[in-house]
CHARMM-style PDB file with segment names, atoms N, HN, CA, C and O in Angstrom:
ATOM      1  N   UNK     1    -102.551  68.508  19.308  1.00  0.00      PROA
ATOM      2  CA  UNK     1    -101.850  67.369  19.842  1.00  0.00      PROA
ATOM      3  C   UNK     1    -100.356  67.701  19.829  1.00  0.00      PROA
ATOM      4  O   UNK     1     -99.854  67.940  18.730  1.00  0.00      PROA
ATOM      5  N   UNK     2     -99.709  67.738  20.749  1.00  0.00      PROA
ATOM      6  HN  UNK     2    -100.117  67.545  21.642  1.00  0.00      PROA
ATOM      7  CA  UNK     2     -98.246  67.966  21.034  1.00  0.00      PROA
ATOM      8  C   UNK     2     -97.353  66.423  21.133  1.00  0.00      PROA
ATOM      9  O   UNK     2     -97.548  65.573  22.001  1.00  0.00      PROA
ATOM     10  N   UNK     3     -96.690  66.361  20.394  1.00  0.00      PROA
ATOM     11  HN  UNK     3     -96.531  67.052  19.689  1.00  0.00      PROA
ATOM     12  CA  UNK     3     -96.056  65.043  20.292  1.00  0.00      PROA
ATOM     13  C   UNK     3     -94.585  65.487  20.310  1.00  0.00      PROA
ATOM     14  O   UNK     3     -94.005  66.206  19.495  1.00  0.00      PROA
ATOM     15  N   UNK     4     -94.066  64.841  21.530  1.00  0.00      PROA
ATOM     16  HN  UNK     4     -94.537  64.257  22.191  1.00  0.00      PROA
ATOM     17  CA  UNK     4     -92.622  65.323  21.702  1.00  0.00      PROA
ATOM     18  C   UNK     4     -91.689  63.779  21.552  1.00  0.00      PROA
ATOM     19  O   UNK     4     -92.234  62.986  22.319  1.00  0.00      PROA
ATOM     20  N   UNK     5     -90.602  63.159  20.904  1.00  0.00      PROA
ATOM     21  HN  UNK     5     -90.160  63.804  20.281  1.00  0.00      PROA
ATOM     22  CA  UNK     5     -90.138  62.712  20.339  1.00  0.00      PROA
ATOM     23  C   UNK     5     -88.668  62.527  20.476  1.00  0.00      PROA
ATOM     24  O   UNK     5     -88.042  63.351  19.809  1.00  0.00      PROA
ATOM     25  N   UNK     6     -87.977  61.739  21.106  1.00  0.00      PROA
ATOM     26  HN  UNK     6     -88.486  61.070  21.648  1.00  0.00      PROA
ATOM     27  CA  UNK     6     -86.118  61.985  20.868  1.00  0.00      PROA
ATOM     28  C   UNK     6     -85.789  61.183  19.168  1.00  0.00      PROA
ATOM     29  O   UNK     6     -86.195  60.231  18.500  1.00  0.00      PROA
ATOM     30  N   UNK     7     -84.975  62.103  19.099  1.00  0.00      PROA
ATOM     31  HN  UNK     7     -84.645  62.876  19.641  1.00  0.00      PROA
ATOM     32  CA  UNK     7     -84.535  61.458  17.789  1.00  0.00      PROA
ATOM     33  C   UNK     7     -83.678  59.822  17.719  1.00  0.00      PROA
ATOM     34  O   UNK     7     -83.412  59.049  16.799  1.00  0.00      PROA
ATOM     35  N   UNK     8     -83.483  59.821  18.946  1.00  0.00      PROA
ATOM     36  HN  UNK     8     -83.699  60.449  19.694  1.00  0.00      PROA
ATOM     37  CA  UNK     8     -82.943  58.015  19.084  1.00  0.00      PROA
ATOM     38  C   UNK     8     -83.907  57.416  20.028  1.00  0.00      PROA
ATOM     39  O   UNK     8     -83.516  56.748  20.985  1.00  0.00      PROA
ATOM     40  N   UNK     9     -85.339  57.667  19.752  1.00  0.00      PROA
ATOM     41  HN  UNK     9     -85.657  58.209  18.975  1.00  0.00      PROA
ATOM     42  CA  UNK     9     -86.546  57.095  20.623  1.00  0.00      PROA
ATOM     43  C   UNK     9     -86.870  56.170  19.158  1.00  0.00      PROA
ATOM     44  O   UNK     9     -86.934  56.384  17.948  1.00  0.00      PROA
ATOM     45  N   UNK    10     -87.046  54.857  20.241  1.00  0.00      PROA
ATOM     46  HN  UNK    10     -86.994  54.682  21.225  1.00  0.00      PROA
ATOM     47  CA  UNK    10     -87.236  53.411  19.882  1.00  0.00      PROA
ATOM     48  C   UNK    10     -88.984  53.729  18.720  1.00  0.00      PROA
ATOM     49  O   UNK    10     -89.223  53.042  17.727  1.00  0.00      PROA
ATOM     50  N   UNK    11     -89.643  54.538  19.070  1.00  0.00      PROA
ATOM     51  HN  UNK    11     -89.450  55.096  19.877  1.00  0.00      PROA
ATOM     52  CA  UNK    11     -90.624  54.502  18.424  1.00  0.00      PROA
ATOM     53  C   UNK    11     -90.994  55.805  17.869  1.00  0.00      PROA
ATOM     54  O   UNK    11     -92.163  56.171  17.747  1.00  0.00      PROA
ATOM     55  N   UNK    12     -89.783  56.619  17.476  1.00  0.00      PROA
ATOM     56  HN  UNK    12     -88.834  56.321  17.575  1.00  0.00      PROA
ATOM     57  CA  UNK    12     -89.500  57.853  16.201  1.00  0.00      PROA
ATOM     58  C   UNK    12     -90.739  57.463  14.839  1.00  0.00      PROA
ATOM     59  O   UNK    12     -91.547  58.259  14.361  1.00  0.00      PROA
ATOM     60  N   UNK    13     -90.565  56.164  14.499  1.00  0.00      PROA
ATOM     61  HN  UNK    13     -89.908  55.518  14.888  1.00  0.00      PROA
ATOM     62  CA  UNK    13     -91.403  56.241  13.662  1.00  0.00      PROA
ATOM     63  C   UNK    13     -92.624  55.982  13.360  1.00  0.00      PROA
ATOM     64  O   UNK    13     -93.093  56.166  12.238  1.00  0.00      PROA
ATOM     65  N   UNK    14     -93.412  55.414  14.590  1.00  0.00      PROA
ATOM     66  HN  UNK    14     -93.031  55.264  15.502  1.00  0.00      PROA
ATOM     67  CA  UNK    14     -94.955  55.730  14.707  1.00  0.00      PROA
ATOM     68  C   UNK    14     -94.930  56.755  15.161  1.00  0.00      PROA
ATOM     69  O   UNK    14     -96.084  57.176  15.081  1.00  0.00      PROA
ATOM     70  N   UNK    15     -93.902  57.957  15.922  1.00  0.00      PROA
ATOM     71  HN  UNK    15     -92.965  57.615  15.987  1.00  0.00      PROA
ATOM     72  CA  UNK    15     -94.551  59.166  16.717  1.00  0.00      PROA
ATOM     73  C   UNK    15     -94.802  60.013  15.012  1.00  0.00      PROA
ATOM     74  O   UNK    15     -95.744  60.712  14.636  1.00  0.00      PROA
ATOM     75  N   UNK    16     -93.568  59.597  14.291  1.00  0.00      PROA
ATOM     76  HN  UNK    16     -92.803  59.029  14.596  1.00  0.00      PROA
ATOM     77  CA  UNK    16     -94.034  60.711  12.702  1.00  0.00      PROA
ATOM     78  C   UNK    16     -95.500  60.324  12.112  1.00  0.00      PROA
ATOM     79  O   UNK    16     -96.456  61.047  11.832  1.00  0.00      PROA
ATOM     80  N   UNK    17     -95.293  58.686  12.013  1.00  0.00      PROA
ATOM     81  HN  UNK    17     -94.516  58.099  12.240  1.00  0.00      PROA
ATOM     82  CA  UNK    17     -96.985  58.237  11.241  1.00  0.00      PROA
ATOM     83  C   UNK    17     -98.008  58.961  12.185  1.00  0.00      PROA
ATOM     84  O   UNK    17     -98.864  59.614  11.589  1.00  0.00      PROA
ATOM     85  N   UNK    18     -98.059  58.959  13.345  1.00  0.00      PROA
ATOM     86  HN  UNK    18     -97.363  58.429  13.829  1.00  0.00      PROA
ATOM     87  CA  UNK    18     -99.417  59.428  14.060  1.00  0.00      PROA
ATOM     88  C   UNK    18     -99.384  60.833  13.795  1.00  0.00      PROA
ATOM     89  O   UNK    18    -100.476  61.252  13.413  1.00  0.00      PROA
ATOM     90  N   UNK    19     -98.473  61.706  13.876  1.00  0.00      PROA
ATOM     91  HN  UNK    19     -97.586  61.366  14.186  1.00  0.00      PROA
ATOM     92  CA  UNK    19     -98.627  63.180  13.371  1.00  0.00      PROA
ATOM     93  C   UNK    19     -99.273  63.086  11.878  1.00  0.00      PROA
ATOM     94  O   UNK    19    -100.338  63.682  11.721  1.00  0.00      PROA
ATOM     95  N   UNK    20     -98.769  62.452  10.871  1.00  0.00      PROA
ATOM     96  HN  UNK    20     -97.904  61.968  10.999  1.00  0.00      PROA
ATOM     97  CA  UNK    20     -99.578  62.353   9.481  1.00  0.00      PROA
ATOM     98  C   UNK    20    -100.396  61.999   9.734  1.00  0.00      PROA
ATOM     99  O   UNK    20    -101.219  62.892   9.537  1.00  0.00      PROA
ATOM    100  N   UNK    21    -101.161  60.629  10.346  1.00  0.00      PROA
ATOM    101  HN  UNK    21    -100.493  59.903  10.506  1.00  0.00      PROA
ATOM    102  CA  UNK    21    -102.463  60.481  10.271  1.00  0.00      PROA
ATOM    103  C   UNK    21    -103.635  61.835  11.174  1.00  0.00      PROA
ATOM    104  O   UNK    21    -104.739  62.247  10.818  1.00  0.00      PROA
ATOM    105  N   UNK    22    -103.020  62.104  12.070  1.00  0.00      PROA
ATOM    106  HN  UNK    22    -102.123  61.769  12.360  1.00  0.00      PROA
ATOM    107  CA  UNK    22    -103.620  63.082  12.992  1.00  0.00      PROA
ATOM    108  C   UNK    22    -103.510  64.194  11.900  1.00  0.00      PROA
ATOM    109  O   UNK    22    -104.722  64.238  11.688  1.00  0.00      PROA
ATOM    110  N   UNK    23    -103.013  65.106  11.061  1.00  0.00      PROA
ATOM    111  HN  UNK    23    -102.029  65.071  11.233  1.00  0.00      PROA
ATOM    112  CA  UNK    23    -102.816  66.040  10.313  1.00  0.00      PROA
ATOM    113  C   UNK    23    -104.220  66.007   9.212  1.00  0.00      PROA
ATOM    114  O   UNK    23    -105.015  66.910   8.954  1.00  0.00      PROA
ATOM    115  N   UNK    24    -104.160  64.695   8.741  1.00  0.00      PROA
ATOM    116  HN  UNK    24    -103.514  63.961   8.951  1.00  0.00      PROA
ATOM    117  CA  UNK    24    -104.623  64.459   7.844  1.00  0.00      PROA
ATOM    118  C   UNK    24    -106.169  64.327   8.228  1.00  0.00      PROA
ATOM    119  O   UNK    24    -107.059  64.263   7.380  1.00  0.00      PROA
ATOM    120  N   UNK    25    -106.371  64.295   9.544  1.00  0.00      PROA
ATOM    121  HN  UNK    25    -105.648  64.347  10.233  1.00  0.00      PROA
ATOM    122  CA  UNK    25    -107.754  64.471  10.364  1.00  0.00      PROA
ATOM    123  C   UNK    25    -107.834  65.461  11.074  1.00  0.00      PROA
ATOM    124  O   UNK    25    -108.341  65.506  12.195  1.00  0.00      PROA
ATOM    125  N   UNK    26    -107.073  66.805  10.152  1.00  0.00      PROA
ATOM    126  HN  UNK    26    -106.661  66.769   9.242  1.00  0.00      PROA
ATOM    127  CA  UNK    26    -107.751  67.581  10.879  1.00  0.00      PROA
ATOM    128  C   UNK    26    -107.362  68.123  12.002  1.00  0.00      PROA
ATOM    129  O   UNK    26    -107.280  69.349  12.078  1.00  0.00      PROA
ATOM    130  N   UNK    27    -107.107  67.457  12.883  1.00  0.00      PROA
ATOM    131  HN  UNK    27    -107.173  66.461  12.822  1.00  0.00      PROA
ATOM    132  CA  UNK    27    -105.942  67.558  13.861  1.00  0.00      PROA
ATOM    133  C   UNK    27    -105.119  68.409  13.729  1.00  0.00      PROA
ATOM    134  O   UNK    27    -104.503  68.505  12.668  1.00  0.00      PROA
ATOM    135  N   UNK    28    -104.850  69.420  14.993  1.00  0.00      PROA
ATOM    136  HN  UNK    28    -105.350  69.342  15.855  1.00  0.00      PROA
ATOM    137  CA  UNK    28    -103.595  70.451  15.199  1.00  0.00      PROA
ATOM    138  C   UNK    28    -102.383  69.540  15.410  1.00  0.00      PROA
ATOM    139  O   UNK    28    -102.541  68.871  16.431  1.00  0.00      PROA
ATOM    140  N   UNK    29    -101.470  69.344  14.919  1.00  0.00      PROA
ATOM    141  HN  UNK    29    -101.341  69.887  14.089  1.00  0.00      PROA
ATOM    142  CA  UNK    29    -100.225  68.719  15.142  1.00  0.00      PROA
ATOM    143  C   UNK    29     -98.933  69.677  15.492  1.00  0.00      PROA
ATOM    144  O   UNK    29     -98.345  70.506  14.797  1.00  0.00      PROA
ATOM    145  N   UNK    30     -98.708  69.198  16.961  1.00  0.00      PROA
ATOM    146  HN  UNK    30     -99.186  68.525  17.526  1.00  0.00      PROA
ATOM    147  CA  UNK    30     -97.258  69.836  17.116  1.00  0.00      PROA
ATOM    148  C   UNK    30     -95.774  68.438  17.293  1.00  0.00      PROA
ATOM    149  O   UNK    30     -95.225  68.106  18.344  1.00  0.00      PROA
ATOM    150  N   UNK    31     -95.597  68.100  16.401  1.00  0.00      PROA
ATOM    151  HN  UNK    31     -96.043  68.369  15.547  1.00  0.00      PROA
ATOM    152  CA  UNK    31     -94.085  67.363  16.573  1.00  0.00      PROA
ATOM    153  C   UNK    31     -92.959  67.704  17.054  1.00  0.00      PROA
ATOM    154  O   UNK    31     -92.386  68.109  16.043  1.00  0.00      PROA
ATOM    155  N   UNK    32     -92.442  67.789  17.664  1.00  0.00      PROA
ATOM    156  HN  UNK    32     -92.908  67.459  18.485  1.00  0.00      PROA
ATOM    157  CA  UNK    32     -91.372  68.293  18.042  1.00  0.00      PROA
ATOM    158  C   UNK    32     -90.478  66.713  18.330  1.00  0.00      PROA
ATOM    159  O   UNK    32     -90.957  65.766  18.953  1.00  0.00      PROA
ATOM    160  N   UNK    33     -88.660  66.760  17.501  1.00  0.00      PROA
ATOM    161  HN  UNK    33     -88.272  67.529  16.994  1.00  0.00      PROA
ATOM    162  CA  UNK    33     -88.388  65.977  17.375  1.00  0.00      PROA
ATOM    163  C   UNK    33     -86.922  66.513  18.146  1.00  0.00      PROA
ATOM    164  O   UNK    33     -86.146  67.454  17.979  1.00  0.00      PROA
ATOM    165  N   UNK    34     -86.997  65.661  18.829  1.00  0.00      PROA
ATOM    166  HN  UNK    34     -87.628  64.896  18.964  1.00  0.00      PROA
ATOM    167  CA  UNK    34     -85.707  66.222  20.332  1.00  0.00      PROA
ATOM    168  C   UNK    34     -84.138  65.582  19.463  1.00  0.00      PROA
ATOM    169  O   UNK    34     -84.282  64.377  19.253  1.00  0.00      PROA
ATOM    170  N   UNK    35     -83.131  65.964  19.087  1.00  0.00      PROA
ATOM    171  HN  UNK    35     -83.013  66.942  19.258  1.00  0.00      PROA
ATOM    172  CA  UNK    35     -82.351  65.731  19.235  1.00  0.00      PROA
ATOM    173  C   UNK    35     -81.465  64.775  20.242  1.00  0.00      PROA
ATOM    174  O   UNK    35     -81.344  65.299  21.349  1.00  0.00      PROA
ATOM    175  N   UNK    36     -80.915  63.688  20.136  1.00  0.00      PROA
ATOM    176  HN  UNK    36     -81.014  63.262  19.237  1.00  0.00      PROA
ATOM    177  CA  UNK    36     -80.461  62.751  21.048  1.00  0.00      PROA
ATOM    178  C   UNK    36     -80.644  62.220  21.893  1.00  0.00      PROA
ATOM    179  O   UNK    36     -79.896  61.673  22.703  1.00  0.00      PROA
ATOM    180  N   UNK    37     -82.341  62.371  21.767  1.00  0.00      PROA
ATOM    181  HN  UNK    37     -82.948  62.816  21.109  1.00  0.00      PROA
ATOM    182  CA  UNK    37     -83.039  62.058  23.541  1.00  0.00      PROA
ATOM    183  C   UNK    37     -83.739  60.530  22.819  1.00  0.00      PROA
ATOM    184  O   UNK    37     -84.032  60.332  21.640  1.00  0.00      PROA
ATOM    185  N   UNK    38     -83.881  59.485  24.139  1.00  0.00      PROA
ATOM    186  HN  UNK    38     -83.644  59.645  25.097  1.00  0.00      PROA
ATOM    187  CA  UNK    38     -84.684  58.708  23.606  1.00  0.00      PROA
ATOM    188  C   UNK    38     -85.379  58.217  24.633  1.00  0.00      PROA
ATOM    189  O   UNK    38     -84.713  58.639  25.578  1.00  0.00      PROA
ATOM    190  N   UNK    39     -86.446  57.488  25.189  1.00  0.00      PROA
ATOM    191  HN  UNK    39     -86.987  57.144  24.421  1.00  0.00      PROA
ATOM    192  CA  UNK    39     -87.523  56.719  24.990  1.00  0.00      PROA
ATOM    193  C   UNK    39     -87.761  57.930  26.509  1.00  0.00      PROA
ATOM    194  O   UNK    39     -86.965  58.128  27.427  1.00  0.00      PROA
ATOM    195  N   UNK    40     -88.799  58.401  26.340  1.00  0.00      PROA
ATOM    196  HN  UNK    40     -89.445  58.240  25.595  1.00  0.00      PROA
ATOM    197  CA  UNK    40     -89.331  58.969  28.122  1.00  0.00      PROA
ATOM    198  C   UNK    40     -87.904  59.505  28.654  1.00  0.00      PROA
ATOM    199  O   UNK    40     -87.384  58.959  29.627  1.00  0.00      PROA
ATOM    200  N   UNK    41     -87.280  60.592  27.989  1.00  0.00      PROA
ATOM    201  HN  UNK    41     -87.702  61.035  27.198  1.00  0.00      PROA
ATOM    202  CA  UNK    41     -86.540  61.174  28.677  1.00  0.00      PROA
ATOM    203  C   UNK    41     -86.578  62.440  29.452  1.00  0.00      PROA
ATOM    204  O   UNK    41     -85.730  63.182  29.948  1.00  0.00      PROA
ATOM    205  N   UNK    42     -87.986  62.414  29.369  1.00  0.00      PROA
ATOM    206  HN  UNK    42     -88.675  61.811  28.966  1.00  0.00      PROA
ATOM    207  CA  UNK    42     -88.528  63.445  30.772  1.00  0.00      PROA
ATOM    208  C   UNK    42     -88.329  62.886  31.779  1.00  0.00      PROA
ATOM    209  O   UNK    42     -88.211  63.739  32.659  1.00  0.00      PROA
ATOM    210  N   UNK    43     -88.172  61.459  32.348  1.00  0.00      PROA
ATOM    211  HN  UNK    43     -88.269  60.766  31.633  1.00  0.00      PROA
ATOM    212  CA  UNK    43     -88.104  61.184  33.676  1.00  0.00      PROA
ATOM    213  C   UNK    43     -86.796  61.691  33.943  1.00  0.00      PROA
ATOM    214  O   UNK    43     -86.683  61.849  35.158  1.00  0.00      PROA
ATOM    215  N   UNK    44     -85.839  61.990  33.372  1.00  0.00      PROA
ATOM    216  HN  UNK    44     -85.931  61.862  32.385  1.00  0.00      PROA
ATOM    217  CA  UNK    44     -84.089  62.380  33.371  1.00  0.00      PROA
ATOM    218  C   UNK    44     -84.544  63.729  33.879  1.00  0.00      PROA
ATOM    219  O   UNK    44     -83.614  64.345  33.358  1.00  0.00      PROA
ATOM    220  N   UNK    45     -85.190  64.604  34.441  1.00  0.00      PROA
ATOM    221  HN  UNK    45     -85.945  64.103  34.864  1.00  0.00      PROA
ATOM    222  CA  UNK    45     -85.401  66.150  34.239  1.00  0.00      PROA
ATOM    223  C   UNK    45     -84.667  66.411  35.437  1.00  0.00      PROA
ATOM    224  O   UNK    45     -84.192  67.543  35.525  1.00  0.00      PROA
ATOM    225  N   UNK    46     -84.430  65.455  36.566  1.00  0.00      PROA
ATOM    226  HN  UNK    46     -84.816  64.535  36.495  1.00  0.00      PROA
ATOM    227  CA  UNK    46     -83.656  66.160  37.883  1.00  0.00      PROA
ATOM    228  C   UNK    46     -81.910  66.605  37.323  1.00  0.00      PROA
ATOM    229  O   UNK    46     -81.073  67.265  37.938  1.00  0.00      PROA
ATOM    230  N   UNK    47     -81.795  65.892  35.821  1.00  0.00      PROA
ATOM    231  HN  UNK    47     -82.475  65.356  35.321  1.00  0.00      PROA
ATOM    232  CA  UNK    47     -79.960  66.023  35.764  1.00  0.00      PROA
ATOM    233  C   UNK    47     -80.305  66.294  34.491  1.00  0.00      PROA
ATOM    234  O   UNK    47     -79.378  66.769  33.836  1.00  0.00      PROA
ATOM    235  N   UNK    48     -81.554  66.123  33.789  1.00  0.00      PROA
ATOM    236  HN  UNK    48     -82.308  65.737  34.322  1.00  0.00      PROA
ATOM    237  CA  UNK    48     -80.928  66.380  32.157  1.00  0.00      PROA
ATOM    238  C   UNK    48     -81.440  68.017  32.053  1.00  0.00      PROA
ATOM    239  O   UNK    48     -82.440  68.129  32.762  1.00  0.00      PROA
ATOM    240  N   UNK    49     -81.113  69.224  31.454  1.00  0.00      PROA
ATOM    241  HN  UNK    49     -80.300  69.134  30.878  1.00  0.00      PROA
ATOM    242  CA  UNK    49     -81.551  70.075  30.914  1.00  0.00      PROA
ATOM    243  C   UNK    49     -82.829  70.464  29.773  1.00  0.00      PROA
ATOM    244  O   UNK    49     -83.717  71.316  29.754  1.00  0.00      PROA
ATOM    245  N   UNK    50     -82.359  69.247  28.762  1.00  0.00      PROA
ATOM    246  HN  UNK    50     -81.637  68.555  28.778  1.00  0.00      PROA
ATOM    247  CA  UNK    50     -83.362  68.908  27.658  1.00  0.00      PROA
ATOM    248  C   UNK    50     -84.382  68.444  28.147  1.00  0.00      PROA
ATOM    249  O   UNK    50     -85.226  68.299  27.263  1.00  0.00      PROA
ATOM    250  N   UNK    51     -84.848  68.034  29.437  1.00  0.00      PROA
ATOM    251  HN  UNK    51     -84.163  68.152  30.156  1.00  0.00      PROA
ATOM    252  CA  UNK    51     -86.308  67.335  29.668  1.00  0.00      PROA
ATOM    253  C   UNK    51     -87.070  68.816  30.641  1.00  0.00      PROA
ATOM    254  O   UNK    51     -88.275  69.014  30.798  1.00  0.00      PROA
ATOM    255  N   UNK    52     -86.125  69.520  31.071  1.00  0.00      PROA
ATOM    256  HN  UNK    52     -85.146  69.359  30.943  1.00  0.00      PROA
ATOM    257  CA  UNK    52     -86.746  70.186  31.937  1.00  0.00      PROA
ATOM    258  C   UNK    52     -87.603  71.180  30.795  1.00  0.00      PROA
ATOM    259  O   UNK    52     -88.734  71.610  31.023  1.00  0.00      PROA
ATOM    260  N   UNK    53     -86.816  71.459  29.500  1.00  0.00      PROA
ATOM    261  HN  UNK    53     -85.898  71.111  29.314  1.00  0.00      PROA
ATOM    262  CA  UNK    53     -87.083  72.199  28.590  1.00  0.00      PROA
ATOM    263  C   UNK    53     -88.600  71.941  27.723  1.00  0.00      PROA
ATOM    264  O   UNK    53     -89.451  72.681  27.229  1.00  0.00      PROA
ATOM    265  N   UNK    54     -88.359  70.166  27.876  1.00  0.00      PROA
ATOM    266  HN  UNK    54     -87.668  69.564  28.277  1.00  0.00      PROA
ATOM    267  CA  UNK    54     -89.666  69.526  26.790  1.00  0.00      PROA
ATOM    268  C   UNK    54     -90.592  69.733  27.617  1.00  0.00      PROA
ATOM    269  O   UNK    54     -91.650  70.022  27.058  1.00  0.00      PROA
ATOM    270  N   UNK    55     -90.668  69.685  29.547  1.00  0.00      PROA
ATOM    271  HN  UNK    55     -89.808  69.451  30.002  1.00  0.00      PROA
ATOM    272  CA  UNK    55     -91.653  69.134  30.567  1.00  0.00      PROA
ATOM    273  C   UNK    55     -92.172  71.358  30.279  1.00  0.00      PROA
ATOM    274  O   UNK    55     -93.324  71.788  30.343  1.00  0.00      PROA
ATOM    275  N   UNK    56     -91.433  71.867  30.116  1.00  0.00      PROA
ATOM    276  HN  UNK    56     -90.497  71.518  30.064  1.00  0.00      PROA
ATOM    277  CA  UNK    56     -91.622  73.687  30.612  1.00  0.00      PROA
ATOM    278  C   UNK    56     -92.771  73.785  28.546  1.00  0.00      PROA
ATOM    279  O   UNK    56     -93.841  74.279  28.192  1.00  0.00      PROA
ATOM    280  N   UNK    57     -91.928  73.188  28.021  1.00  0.00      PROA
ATOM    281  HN  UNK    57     -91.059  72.786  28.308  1.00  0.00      PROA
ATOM    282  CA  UNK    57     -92.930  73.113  26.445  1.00  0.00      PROA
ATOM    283  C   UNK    57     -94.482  72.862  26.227  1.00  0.00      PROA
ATOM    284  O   UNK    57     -95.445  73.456  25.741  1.00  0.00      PROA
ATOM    285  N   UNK    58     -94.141  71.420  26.973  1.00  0.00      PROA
ATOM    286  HN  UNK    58     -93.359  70.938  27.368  1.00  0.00      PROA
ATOM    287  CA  UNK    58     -95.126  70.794  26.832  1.00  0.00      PROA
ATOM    288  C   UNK    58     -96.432  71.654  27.703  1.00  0.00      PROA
ATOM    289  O   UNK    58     -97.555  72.007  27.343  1.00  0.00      PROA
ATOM    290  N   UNK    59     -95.683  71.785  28.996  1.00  0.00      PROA
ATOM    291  HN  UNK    59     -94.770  71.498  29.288  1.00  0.00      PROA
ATOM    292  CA  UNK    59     -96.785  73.019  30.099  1.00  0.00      PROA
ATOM    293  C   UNK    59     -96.972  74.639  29.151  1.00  0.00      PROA
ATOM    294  O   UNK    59     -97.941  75.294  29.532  1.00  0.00      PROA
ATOM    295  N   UNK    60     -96.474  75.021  28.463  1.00  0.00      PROA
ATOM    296  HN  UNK    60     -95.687  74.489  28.153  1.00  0.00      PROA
ATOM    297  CA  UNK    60     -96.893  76.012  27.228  1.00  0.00      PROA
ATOM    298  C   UNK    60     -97.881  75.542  25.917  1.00  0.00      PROA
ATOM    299  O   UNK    60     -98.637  76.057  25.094  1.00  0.00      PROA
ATOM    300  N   UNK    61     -97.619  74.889  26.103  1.00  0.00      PROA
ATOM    301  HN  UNK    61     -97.005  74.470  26.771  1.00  0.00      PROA
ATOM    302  CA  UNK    61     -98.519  74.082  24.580  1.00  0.00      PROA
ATOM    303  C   UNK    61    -100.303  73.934  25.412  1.00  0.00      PROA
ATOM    304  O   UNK    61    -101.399  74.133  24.888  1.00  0.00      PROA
ATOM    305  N   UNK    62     -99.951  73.494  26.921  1.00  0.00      PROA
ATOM    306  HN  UNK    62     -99.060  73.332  27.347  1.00  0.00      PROA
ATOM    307  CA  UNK    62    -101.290  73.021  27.212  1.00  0.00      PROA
ATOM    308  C   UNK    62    -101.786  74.405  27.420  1.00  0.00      PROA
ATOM    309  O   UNK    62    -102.876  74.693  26.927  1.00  0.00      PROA
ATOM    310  N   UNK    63    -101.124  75.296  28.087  1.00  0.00      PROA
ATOM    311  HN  UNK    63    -100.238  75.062  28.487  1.00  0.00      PROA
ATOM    312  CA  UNK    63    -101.860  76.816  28.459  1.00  0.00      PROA
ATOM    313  C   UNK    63    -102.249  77.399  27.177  1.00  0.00      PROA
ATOM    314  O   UNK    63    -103.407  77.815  27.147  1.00  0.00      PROA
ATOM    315  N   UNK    64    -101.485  77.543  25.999  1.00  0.00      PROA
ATOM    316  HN  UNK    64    -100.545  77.205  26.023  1.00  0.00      PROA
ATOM    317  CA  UNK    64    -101.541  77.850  24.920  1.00  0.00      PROA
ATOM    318  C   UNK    64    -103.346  77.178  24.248  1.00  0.00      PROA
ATOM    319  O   UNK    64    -104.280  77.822  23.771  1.00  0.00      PROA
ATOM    320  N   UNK    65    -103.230  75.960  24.457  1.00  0.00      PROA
ATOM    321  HN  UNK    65    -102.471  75.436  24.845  1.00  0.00      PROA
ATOM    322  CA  UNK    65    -104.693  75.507  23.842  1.00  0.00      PROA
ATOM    323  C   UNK    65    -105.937  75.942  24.594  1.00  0.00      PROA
ATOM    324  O   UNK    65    -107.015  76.308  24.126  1.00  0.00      PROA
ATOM    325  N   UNK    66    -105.473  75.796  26.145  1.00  0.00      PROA
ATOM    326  HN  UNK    66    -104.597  75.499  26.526  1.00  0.00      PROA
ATOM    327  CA  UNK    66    -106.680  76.299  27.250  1.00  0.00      PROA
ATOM    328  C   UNK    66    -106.856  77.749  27.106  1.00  0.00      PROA
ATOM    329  O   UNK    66    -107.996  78.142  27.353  1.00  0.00      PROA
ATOM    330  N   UNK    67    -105.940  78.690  26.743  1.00  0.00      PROA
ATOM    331  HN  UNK    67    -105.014  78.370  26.543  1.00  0.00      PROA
ATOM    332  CA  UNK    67    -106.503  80.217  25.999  1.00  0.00      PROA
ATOM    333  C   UNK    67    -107.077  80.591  24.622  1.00  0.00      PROA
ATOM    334  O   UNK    67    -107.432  81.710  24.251  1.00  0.00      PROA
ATOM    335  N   UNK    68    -107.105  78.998  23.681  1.00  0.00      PROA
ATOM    336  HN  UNK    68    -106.816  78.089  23.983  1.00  0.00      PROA
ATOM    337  CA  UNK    68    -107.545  79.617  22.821  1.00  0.00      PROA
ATOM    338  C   UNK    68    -109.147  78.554  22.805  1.00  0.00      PROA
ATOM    339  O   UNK    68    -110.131  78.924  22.164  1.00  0.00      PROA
ATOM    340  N   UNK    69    -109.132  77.489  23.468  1.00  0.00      PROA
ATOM    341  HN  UNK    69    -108.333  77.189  23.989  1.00  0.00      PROA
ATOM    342  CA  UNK    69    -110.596  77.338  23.780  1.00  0.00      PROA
ATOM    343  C   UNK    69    -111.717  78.320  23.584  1.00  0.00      PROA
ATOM    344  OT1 UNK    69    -112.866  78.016  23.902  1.00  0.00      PROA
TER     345      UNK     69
END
């Protein structure tokens, strides 16, 4: 589970509880906690840098799981 996160996102702190509970089941947990980004700041990706980076992550994380299937 890849959980990407801005650190001034309105809901920082259920994205941490669901990584612990998901951890704690077992669950692959990837958190990643963005620095100054907040709520869905992937839709920003035509002007922000940081979303193009999380949207290029997040598309590594999924290839990454579909090769180790």
């Amino acid at each position: 589970m890849l959980i990407q996160v801005g650190a001034a996102e309105t809901l920082l702190d259920d994205a941490i509880r669901l990584a612990k509970v998901a951890g704690a089941a077992d669950v692959r947990v990837d958190l990643q906690i963005w620095p100054e980004m907040v709520h869905v700041w992937h839709i920003f990706h035509p002007e922000l840098k940081a979303a193009r980076r999380a949207i290029e992550q997040g598309g590594d994380y999924v290839r990454t799981c579909i090769r180790e299937a």
